[in-house]
C-alpha positions as CSV (number, residue, x, y, z in Angstrom):
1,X,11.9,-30.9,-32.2
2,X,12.1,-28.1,-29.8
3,X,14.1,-27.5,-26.8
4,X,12.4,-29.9,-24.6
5,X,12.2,-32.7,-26.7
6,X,15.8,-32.7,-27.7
7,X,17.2,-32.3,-24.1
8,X,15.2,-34.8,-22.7
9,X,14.9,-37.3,-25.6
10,X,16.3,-40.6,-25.3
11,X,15.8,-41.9,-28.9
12,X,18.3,-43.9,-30.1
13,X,19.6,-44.7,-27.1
14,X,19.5,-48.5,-24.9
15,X,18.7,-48.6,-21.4
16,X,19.8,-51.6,-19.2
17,X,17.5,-51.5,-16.6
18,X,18.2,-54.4,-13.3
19,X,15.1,-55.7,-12.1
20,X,12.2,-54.1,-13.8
21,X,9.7,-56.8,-13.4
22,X,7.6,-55.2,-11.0
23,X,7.5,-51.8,-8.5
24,X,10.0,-48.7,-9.1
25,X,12.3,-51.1,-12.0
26,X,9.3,-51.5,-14.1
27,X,8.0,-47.4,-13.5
28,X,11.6,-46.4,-14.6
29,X,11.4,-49.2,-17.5
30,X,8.4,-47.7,-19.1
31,X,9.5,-43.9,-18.1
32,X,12.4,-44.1,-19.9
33,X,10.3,-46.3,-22.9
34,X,8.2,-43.3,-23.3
35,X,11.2,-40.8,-23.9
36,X,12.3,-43.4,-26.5
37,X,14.9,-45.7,-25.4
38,X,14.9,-49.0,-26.4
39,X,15.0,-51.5,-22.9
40,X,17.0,-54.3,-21.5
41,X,15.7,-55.9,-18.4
42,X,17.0,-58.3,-16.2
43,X,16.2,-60.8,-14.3
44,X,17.0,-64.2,-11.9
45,X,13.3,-65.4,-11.3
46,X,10.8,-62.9,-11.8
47,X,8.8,-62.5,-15.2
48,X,9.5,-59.6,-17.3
49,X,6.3,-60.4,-19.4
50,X,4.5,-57.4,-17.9
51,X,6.9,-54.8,-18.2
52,X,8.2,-56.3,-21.9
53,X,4.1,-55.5,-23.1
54,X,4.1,-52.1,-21.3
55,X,7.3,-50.8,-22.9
56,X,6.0,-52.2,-26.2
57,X,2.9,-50.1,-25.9
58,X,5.7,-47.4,-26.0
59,X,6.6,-48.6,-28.7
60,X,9.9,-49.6,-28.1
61,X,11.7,-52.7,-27.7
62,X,12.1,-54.7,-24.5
63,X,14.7,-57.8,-24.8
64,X,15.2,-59.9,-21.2
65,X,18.5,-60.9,-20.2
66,X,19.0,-63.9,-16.9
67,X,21.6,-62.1,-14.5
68,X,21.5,-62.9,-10.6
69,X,22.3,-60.3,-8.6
70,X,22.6,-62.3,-6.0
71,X,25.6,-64.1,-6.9
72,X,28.5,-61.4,-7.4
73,X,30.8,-64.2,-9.2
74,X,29.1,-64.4,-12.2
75,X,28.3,-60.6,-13.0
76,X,31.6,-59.5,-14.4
77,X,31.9,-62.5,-17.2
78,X,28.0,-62.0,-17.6
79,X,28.4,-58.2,-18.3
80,X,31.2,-58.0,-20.4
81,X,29.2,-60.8,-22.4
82,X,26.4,-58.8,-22.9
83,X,27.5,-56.1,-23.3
84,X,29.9,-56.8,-26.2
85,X,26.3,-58.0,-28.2
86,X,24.5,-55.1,-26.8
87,X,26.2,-51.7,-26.4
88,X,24.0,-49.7,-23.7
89,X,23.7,-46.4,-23.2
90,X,22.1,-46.0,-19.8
91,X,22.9,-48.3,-16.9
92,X,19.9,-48.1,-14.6
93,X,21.0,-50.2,-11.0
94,X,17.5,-50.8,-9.3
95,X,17.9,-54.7,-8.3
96,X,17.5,-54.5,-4.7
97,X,16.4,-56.8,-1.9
98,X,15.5,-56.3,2.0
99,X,15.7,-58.4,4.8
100,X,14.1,-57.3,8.1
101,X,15.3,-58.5,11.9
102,X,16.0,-56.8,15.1
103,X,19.9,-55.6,14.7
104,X,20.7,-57.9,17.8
105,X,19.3,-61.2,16.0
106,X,20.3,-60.4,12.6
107,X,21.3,-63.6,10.8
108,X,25.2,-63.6,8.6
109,X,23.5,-64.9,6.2
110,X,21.3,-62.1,5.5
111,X,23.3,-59.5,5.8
112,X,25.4,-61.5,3.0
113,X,22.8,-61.8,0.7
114,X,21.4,-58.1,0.7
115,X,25.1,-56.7,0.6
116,X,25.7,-59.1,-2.6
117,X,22.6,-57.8,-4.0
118,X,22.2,-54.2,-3.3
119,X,26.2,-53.4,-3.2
120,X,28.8,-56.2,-4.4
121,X,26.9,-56.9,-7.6
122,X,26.2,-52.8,-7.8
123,X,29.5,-52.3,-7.7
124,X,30.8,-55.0,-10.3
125,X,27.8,-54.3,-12.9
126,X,28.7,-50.5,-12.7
127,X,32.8,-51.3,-13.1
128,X,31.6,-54.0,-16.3
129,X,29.4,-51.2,-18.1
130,X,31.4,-48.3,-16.9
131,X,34.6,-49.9,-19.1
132,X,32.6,-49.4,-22.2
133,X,30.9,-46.4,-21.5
134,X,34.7,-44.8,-20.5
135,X,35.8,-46.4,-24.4
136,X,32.9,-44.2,-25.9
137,X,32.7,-41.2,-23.5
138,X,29.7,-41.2,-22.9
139,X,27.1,-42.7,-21.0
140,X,24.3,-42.6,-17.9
141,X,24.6,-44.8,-14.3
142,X,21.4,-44.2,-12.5
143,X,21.8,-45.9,-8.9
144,X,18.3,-46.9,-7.0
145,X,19.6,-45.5,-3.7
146,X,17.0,-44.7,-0.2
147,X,16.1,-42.5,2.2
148,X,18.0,-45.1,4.3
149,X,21.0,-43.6,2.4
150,X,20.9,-40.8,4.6
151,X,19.2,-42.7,7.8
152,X,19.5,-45.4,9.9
153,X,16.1,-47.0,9.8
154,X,15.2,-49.6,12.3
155,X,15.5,-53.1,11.9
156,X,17.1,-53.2,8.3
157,X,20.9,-52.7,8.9
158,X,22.1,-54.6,6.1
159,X,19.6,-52.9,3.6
160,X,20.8,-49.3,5.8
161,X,24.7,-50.3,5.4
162,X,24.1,-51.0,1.5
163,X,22.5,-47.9,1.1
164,X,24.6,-45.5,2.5
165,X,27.8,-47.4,0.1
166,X,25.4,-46.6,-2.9
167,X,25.5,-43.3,-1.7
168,X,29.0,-43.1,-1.5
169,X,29.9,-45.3,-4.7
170,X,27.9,-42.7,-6.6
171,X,30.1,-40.0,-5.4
172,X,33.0,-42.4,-5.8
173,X,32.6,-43.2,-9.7
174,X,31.2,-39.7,-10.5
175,X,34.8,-37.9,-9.0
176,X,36.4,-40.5,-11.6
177,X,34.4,-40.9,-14.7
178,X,32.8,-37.5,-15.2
179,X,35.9,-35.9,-17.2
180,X,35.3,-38.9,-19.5
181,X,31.5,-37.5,-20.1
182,X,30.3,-39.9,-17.7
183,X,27.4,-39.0,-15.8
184,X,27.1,-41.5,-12.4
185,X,23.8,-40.3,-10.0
186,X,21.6,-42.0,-7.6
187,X,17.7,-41.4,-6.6
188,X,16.6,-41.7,-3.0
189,X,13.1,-42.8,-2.8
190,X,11.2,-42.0,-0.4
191,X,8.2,-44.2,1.0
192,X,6.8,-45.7,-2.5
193,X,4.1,-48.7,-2.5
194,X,5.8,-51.6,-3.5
195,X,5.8,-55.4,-2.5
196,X,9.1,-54.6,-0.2
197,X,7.0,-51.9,1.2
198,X,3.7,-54.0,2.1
199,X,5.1,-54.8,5.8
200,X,5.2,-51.5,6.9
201,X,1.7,-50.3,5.0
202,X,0.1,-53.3,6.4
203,X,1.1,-52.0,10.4
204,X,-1.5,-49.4,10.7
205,X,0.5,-47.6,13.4
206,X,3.6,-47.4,11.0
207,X,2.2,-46.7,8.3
208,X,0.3,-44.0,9.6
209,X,3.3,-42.6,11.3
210,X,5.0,-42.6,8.0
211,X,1.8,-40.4,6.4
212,X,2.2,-38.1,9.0
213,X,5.7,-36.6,8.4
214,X,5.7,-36.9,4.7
215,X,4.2,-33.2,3.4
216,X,2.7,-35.0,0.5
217,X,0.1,-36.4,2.7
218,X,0.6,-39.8,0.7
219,X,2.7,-42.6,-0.5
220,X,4.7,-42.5,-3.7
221,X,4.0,-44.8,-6.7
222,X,6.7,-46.5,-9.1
223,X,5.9,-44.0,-11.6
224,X,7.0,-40.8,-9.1
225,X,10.1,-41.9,-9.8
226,X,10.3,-41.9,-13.8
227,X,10.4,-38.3,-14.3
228,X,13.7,-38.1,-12.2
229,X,14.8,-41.4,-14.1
230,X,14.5,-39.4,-17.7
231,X,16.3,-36.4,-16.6
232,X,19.0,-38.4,-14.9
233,X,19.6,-40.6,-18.2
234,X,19.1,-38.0,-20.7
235,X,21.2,-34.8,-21.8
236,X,19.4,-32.7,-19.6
237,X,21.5,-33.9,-16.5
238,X,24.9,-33.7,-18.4
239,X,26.5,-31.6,-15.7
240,X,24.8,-32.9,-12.9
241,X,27.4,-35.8,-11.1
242,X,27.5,-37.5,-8.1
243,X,24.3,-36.5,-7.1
244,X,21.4,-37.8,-4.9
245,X,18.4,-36.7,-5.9
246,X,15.6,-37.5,-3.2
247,X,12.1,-38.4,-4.6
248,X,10.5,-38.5,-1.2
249,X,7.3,-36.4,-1.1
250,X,9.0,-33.9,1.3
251,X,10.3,-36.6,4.2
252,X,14.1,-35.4,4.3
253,X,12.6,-31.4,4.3
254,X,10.5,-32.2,7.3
């Protein structure tokens, strides 16, 4: 193989990958599928059939694992479970959820359930997979951060507080775990069509608003984001740490 196929390669390698059922998960699933890694996905409620046929087109393998983000308990014992089956290689933290509401109305309840989601689980699936990665020094954490890492948005403060940690947590585990050969990054999306995205596509002054100020003249799909996703998991990013790395069309430049 030459130089580019070595460096970005991911054969022989397994990729755990947190909700990859549908939007920028399952982009990143089959991105890093196509470089060669075989793929775990998991999931609470959503079907993984999809992405499991797409990353078998690959011709990898896709094996689906129940985990719920959304209960922070359970992660650690669930984890350490799994992995002691299935060593992974690259750690891939995309579950996310968003609950919208004026700041002044938002309910307890859901800022507790998209912190548990986006960062408490985060931070307790990244601790779990970090222990064995640390045993073998070696290994790839890829955080699904936001633009809202770096802004406030309006009406999401829970998603916006999450955000931001992720941010910082990336920075946090990289200072630690990089002497060990531990690479721990983040991506920033920018605006990319997705389900949680709909709302704001659907409100034709928003939307085009946001079309406006990104230089791209256009929203990003799931699969912008792969290419970033295979550097970021391969050898190719083995002295990059702690960095976010903004997929955004141009928005932060602007």
């Amino acid at each position: 193989m030459n130089y580019l196929q070595t460096t970005f390669s991911l054969e022989g390698k397994t990729a755990l990958v947190t909700g990859p059922g549908t939007g920028i998960g399952q982009g990143i699933a089959i991105a890093l599928a196509g470089a060669g890694a075989d793929i775990i996905g998991t999931s609470h409620k959503s079907s993984l059939s999809e992405t499991q046929r797409l990353v078998e087109q690959e011709g990898r393998t896709f094996t689906s694992v129940r985990l719920d983000m959304g209960k922070p308990g359970e992660i650690k014992d669930a984890a350490s479970e799994l992995f002691e089956k299935q060593p992974i290689d690259i750690l891939v933290n995309n579950a996310g959820i968003i609950r919208r509401e004026p700041a002044a109305s938002y309910a307890e309840e859901d800022w507790k359930s998209v912190l548990d989601v986006n960062l408490n689980s985060l931070f307790l699936l990244t601790q779990t997979a970090g222990t064995y990665m640390l045993r073998k020094k070696s290994g790839k954490i890829i955080h699904i951060a936001s633009l809202l890492s770096f802004q406030g948005g309006i009406f999401v403060p829970a998603y916006t507080a999450s955000k931001h940690a992720v941010a910082g947590l990336t920075k946090s585990f990289a200072n630690e775990w990089a002497q060990s050969g531990v690479q721990v990054n983040a991506i920033a999306p920018g605006y990319i069509a997705t389900a949680n995205t709909k709302p704001i596509r659907e409100d034709e002054e928003r939307n085009g608003e946001i079309l406006k100020r990104i230089p791209a003249g256009r929203w990003g799909e799931a699969n912008d984001i792969g290419g970033a996703a295979v550097f970021l998991a391969s050898r190719a990013s083995d002295y990059v740490n702690g960095h976010i790395l903004a997929v955004d069309g141009g928005w932060l430049a602007r």
